[in-house]
C-alpha positions as CSV (number, residue, x, y, z in Angstrom):
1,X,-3.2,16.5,-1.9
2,X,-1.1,17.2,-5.5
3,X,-1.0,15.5,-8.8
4,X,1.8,13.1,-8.6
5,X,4.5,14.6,-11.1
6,X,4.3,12.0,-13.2
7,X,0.5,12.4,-14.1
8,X,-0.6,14.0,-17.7
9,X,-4.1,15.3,-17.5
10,X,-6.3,15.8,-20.7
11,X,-9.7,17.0,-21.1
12,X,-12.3,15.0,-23.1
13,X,-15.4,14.4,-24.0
14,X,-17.3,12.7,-20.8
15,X,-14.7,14.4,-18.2
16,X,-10.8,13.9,-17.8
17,X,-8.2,11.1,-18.7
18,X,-5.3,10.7,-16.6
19,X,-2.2,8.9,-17.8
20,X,0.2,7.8,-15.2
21,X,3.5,7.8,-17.4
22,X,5.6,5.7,-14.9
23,X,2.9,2.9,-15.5
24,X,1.4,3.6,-19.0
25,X,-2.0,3.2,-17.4
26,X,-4.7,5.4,-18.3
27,X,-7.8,6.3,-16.3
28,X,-11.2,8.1,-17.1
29,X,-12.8,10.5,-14.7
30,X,-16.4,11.5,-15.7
31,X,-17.3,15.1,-15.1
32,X,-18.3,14.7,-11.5
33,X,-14.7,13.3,-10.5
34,X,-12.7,15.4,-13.3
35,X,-14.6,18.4,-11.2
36,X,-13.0,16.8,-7.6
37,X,-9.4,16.2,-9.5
38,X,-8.8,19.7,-10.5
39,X,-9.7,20.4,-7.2
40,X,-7.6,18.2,-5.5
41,X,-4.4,18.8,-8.1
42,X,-4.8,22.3,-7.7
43,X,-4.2,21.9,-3.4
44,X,-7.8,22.1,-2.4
45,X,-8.5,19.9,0.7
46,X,-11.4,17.3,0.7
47,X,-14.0,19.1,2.2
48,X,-13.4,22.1,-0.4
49,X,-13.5,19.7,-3.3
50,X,-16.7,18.2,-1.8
51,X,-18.1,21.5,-1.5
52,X,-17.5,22.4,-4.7
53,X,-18.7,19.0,-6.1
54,X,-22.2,19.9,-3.5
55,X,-22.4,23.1,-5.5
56,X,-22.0,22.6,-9.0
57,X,-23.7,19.0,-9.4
58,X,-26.9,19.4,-6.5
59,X,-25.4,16.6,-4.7
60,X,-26.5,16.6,-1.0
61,X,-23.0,17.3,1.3
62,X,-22.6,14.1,3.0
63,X,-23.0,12.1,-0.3
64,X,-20.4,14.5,-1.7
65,X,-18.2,14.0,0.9
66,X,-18.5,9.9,0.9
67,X,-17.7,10.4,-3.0
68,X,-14.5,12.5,-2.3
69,X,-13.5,10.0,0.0
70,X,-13.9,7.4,-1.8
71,X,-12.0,9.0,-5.1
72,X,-9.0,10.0,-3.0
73,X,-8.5,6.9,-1.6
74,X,-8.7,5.0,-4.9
75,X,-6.3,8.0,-6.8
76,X,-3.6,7.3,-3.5
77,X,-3.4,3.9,-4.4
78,X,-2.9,4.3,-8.0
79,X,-0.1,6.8,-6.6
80,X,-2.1,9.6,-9.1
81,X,-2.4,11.9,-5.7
82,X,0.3,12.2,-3.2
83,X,-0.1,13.9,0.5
């Protein structure tokens, strides 16, 4: 996974807006997903950002993984991560 190039990140208060420039849209990430974006922008796969997210929150693994999951697949179809 990448950041779509098209994506402007910006740290704030509460976690991470991402503004999809093509669109105009803007989304919030709390700290928990800001935490799984970075990974995922920065090339990590799932299971690294769920570890991470495992690690830094005391989320149990499987939860962490169902949450990655269920962030990517809602960032794909905003086209804010591409394969």
């Amino acid at each position: 996974m990448k950041a779509a190039p098209d994506v402007i990140t910006r740290e704030v208060e509460g976690g991470l807006v991402l503004v999809d420039v093509r669109s105009g849209e803007c989304f919030h990430l709390n700290h928990t997903g800001g935490l799984v974006w970075s990974q995922l922008a920065a090339g990590a796969s799932n299971e690294i950002a769920a570890e991470a997210l495992s690690a830094r929150f005391a989320i149990g693994r499987d939860q962490a993984v169902a949450d990655v999951a269920q962030l990517v697949s809602q960032l794909v179809a905003k086209s804010l991560l591409i394969q």
